[in-house]
DRENDO-1510 file (C-alpha; in Angstrom, 1 decimal, always signed):
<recs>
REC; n; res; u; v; w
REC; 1; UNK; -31.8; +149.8; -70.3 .
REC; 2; UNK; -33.6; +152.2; -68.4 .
REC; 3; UNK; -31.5; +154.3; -66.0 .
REC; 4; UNK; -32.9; +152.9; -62.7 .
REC; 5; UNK; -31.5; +149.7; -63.3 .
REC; 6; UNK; -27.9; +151.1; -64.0 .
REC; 7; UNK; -27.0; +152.2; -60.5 .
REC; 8; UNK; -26.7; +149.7; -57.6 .
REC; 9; UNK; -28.9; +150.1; -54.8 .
REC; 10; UNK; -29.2; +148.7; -51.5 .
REC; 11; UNK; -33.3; +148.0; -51.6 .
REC; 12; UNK; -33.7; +144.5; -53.1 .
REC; 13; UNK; -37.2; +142.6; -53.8 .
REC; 14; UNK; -38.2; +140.4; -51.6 .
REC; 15; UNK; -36.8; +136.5; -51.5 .
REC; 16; UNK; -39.6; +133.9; -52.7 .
REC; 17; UNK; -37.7; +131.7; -50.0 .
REC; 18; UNK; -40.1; +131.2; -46.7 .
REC; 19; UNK; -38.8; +133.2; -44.0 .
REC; 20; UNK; -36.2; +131.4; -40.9 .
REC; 21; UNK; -37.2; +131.0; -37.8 .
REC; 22; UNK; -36.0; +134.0; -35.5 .
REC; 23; UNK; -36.4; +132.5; -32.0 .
REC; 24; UNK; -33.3; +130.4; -32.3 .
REC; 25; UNK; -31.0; +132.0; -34.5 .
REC; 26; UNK; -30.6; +135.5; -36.0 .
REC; 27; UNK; -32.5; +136.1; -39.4 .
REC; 28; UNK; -30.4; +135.7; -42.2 .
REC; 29; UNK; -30.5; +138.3; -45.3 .
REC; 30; UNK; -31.0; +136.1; -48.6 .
REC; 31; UNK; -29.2; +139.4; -49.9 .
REC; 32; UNK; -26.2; +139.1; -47.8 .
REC; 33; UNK; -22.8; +139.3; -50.3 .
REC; 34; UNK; -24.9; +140.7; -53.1 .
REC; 35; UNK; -24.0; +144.0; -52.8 .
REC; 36; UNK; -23.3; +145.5; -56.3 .
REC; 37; UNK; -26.9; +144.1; -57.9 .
REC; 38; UNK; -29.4; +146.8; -59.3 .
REC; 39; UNK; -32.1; +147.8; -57.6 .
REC; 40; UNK; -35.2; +145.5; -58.6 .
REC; 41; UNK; -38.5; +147.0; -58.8 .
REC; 42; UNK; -41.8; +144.8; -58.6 .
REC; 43; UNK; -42.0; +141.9; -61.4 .
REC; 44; UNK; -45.4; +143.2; -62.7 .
REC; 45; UNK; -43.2; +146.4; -63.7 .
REC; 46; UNK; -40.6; +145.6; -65.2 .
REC; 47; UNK; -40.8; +145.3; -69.5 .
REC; 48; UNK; -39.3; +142.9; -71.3 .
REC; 49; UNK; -36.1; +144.9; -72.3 .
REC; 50; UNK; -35.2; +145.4; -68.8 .
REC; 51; UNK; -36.2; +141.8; -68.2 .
REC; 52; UNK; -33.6; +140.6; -70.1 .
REC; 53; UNK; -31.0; +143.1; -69.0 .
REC; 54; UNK; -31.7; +142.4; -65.3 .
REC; 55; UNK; -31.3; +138.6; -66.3 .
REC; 56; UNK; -28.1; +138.8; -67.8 .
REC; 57; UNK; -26.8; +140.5; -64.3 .
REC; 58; UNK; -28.4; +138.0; -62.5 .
REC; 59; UNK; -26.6; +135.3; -64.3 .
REC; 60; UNK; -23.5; +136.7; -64.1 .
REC; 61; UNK; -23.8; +136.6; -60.0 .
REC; 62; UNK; -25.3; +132.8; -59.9 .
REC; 63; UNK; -22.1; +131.6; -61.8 .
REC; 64; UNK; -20.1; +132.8; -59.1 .
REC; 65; UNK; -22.5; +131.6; -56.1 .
REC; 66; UNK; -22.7; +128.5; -54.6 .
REC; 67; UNK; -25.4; +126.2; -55.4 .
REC; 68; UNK; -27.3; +125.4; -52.0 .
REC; 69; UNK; -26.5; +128.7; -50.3 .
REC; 70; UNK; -29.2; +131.0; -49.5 .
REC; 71; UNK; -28.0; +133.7; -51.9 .
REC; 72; UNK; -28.2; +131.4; -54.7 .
REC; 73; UNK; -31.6; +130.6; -54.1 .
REC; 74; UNK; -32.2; +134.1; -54.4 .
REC; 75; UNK; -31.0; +134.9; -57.6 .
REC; 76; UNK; -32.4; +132.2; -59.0 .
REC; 77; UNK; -36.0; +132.4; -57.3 .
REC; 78; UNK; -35.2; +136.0; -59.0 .
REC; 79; UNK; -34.9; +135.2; -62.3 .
REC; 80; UNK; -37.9; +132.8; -62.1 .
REC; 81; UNK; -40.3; +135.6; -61.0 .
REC; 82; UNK; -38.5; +137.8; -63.7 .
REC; 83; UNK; -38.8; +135.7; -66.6 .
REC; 84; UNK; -42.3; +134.1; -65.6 .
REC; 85; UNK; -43.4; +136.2; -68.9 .
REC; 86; UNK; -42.5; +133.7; -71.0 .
REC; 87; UNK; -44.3; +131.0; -69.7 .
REC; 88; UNK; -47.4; +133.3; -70.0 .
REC; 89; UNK; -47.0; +133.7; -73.4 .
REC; 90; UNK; -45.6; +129.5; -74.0 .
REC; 91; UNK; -49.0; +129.0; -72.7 .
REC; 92; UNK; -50.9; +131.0; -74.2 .
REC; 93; UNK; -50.5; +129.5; -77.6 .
REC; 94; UNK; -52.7; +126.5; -76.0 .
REC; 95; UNK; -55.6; +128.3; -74.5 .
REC; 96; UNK; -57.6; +126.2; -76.7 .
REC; 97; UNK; -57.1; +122.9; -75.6 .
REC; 98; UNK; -59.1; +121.4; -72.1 .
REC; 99; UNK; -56.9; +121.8; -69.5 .
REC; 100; UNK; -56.7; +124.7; -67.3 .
REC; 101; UNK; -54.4; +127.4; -68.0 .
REC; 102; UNK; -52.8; +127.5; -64.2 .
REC; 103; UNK; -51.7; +124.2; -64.9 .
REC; 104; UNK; -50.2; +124.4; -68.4 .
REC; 105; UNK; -48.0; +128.1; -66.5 .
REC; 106; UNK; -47.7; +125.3; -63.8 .
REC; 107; UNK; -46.1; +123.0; -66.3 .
REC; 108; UNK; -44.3; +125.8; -68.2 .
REC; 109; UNK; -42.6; +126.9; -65.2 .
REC; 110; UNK; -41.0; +123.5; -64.7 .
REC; 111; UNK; -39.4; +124.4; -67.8 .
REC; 112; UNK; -38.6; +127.5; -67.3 .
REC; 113; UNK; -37.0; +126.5; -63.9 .
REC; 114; UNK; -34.6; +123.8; -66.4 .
REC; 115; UNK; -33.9; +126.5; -68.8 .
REC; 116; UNK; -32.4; +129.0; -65.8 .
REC; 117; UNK; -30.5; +125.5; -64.7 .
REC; 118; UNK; -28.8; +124.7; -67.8 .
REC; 119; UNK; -28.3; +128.3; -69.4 .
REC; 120; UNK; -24.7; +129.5; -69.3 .
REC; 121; UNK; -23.6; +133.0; -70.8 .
REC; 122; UNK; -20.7; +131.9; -72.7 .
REC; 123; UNK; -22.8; +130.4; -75.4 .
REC; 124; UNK; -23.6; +134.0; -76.4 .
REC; 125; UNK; -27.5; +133.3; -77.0 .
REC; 126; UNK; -30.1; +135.9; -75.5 .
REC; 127; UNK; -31.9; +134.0; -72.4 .
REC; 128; UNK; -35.6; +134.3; -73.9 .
REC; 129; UNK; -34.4; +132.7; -77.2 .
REC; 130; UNK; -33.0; +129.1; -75.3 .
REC; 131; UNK; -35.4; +129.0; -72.7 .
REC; 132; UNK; -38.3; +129.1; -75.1 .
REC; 133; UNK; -38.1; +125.6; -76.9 .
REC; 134; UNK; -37.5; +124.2; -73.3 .
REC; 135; UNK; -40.7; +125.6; -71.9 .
REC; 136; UNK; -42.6; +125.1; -75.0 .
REC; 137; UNK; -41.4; +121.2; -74.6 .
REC; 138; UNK; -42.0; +121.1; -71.4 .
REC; 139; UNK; -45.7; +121.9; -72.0 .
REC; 140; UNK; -46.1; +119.8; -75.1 .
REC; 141; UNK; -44.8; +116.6; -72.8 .
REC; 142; UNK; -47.6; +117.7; -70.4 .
REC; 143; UNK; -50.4; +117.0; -73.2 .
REC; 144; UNK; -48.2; +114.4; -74.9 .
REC; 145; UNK; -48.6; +112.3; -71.1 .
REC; 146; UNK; -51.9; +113.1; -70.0 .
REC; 147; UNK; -54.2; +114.0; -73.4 .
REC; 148; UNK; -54.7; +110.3; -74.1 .
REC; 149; UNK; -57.6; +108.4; -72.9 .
REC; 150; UNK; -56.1; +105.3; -72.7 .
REC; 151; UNK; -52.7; +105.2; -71.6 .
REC; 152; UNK; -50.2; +104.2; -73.8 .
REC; 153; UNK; -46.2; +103.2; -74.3 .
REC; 154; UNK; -44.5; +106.6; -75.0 .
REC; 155; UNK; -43.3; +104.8; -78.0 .
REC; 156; UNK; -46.3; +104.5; -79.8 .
REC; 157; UNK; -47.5; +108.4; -78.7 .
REC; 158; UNK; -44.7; +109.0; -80.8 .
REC; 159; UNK; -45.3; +106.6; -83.5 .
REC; 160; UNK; -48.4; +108.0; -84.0 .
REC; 161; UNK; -47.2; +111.2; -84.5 .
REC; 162; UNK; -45.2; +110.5; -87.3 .
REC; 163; UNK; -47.7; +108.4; -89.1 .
REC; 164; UNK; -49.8; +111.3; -89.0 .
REC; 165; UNK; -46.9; +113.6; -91.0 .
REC; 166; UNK; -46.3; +110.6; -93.2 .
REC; 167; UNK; -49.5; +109.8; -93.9 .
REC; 168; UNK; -50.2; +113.8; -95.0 .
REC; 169; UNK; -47.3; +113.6; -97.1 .
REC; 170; UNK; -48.1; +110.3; -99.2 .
REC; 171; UNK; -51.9; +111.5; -99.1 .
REC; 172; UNK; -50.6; +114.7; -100.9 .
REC; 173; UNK; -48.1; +113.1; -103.2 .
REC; 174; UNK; -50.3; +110.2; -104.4 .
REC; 175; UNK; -53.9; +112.2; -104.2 .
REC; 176; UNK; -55.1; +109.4; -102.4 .
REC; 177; UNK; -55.1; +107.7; -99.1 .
REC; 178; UNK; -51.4; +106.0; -98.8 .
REC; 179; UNK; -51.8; +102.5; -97.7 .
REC; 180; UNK; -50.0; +100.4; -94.6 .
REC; 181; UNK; -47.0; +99.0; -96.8 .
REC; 182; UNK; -46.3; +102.9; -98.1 .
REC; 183; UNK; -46.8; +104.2; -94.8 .
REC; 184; UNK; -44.4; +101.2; -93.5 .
REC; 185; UNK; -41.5; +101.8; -96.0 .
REC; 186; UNK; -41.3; +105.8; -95.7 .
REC; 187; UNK; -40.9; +105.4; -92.0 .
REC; 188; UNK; -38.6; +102.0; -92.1 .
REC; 189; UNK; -40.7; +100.2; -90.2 .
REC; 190; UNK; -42.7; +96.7; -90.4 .
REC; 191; UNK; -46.4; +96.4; -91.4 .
REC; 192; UNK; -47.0; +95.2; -88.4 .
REC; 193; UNK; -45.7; +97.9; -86.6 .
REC; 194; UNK; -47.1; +100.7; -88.6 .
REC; 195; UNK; -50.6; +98.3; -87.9 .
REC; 196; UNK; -49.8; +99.1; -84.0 .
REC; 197; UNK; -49.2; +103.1; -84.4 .
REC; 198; UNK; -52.8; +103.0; -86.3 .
REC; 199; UNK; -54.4; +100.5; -83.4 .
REC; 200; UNK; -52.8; +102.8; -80.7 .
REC; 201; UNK; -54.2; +106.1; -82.1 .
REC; 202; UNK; -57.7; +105.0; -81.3 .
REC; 203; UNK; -56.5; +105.2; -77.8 .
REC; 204; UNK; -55.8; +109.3; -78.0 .
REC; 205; UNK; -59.8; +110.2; -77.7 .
REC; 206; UNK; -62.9; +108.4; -76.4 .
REC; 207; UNK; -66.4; +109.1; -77.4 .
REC; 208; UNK; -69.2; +109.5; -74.7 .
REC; 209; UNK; -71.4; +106.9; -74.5 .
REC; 210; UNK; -74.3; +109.9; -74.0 .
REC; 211; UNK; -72.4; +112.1; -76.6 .
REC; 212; UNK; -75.4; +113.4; -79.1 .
REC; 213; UNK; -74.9; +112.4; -82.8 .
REC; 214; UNK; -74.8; +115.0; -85.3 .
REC; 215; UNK; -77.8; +117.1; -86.6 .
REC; 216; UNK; -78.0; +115.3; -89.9 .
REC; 217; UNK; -77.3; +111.8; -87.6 .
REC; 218; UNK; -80.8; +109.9; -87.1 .
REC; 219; UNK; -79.6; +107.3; -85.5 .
REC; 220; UNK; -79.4; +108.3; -82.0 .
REC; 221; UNK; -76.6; +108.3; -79.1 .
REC; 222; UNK; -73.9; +105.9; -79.6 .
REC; 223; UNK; -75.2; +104.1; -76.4 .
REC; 224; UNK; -78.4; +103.2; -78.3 .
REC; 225; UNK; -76.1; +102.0; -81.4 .
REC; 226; UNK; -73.5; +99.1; -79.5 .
REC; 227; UNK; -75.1; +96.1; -80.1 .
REC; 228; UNK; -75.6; +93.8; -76.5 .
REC; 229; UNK; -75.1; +90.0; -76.3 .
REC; 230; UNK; -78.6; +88.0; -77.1 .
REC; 231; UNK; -78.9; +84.9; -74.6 .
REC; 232; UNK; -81.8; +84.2; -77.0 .
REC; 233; UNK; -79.2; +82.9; -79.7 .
REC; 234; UNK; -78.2; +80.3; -77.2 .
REC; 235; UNK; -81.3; +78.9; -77.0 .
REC; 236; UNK; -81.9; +78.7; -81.1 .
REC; 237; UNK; -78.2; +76.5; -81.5 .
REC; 238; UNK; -79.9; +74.6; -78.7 .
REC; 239; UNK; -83.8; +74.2; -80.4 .
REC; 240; UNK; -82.0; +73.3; -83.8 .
REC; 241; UNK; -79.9; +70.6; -82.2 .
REC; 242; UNK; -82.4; +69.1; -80.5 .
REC; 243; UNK; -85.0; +68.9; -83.6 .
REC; 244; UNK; -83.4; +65.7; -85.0 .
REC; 245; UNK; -83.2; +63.9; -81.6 .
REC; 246; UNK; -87.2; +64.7; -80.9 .
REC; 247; UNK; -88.2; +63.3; -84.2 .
REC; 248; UNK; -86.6; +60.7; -83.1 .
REC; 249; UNK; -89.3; +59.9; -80.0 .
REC; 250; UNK; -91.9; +57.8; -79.9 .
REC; 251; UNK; -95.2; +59.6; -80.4 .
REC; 252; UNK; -96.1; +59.8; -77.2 .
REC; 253; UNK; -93.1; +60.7; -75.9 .
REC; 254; UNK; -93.3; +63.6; -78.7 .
REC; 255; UNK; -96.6; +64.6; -76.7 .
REC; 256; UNK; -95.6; +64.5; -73.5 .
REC; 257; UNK; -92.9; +67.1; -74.4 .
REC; 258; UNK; -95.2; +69.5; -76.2 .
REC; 259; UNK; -97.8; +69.5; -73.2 .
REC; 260; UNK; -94.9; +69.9; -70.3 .
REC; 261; UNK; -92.7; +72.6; -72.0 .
REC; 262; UNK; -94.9; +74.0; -74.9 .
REC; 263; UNK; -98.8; +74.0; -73.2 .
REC; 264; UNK; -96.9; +74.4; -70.0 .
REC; 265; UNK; -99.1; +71.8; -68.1 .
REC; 266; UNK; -98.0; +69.7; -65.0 .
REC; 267; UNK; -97.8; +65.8; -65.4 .
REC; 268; UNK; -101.1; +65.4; -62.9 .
REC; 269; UNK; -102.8; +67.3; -65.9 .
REC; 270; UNK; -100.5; +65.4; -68.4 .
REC; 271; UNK; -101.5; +61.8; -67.4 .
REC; 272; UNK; -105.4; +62.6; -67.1 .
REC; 273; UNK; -105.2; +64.2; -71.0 .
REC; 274; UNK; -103.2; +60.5; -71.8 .
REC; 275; UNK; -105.4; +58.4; -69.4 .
REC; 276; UNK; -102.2; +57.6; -67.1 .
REC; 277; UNK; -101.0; +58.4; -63.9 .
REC; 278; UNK; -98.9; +61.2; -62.9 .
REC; 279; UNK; -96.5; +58.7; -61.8 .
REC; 280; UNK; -96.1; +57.5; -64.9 .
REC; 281; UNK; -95.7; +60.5; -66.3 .
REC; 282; UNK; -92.8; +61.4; -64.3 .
REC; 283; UNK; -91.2; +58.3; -65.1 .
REC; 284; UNK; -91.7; +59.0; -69.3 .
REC; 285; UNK; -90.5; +62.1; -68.6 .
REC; 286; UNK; -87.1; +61.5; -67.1 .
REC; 287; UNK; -86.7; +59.0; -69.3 .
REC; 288; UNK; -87.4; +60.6; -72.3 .
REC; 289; UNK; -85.1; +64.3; -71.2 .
REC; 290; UNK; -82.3; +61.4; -70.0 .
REC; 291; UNK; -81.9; +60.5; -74.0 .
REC; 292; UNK; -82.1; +63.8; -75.3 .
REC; 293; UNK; -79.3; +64.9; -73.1 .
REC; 294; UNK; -77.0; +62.0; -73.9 .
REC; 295; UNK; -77.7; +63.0; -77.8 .
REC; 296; UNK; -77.0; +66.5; -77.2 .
REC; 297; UNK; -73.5; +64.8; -75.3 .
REC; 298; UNK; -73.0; +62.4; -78.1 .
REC; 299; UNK; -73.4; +65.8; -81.2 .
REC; 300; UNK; -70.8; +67.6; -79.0 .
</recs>
């Protein structure tokens, strides 16, 4: 350790706790009953191997502190700021994925913030070496909750993690892709349930409905490929139902049809092509649309 940090000194850095209000009592000193602590120079300066020997002090005065009291707080705020190093580097390992790096330290330093909680120096284990896996957790729950386009039970996040690392394994074993009942008896589960890991994992990304397709894709955006609901079918069910019941009609009746809703003419124009009234017409008409409709009842 390098010789500054051997001999106690009464400069200490500065507390990350907000300053107290002066006009109604006297400022207290975070640093108050810590005489005795080495002299702490700015974070940025201070390497790793002094890191962890500054740490080690610092843990040995928060055991015998009491949790709540200002000096705690500043031990503890002290080891965060001295340790924020390895958050930097947790998080570093993914710089690749899409969210922004303050938030994954953001995250990490949640972790980090556990780690100093639960760390005791009787266990004998180096500080960086137990709070790594907690911050690296901490992160990986961060994706794990908010990576998935469609929100789904923790459970099956899970699930589908493992059928991933069970499906790699059959896939290698077999040379081929393993199917649901392999998949189902290496993790001791139910076919259905390995069905629901598979359905869930769709949930984990979602395509653009502008994305582009591939160079070698012809066949546009995916917008232009979902197909769209056709009314027009409707209308064909309709037509082929009605076919048997308009052969059905008197030959007139037959005609009046065709010139009403095929020619599109009105019934004045309809009774003088027939020679009869419009009146009459109308009467034909209703007549005629009154028995189609209780066919189409009667088919149903």
């Amino acid at each position: 350790m390098s010789p500054r940090l051997d001999a106690s000194h009464t400069q200490r850095a500065t507390s990350t706790l907000p300053p107290e209000d002066t006009r109604d009592e006297p400022a207290h000193d975070p640093t108050d009953g810590l005489e005795g602590l080495p002299e702490i120079p700015p974070y940025d300066e201070v390497g790793p191997v002094d890191a962890r020997a500054l740490s080690k002090t610092l843990f040995e005065r928060l055991e015998s502190l009491e949790e709540g009291t200002h000096e705690y707080s500043y031990v503890r705020n002290t080891l965060v700021e001295l340790n924020l190093a390895l958050v930097k580097f947790a998080a570093s390992r993914f710089r690749s994925r899409s969210e922004p790096m303050e938030d994954i330290i953001q995250v990490g330093t949640i972790g980090l913030i556990k780690a100093i909680d639960r760390f005791e120096l009787s266990r004998g284990v180096e500080f960086p070496t137990f709070a790594m896996p907690t911050i690296v957790g901490e992160i990986k729950r961060f994706f794990r909750d908010t990576s998935w386009s469609v929100r789904v039970p923790r459970r099956l996040q899970e699930l589908r993690l493992d059928l991933a690392k069970a499906g790699d394994e059959l896939a290698q074993k077999l040379d081929r892709a393993p199917t649901v009942g392999e998949l189902a008896e290496r993790l001791g589960l139910s076919n259905d349930e390995v069905v629901e890991g598979m359905a869930a994992s769709n949930a984990y990304t979602a395509s653009s409905l502008d994305a582009q397709p591939e160079e070698d894709d012809s066949e546009g955006a995916l917008a232009d490929r979902i197909g769209y609901e056709d009314h027009g079918i409707e209308g064909i069910e309709y037509v082929e139902s009605l076919k048997p019941l308009i052969a059905e009609l008197p030959p007139r009746d037959r005609k009046i049809l065709s010139l009403r809703f095929v020619a599109n003419m009105t019934q004045s124009e309809i009774g003088d092509e027939l020679g009869i009234s419009q009146m009459h017409v109308s009467r034909l008409l209703s007549r005629t649309l009154v028995r189609l409709r209780k066919g189409l009842t009667v088919e149903e």
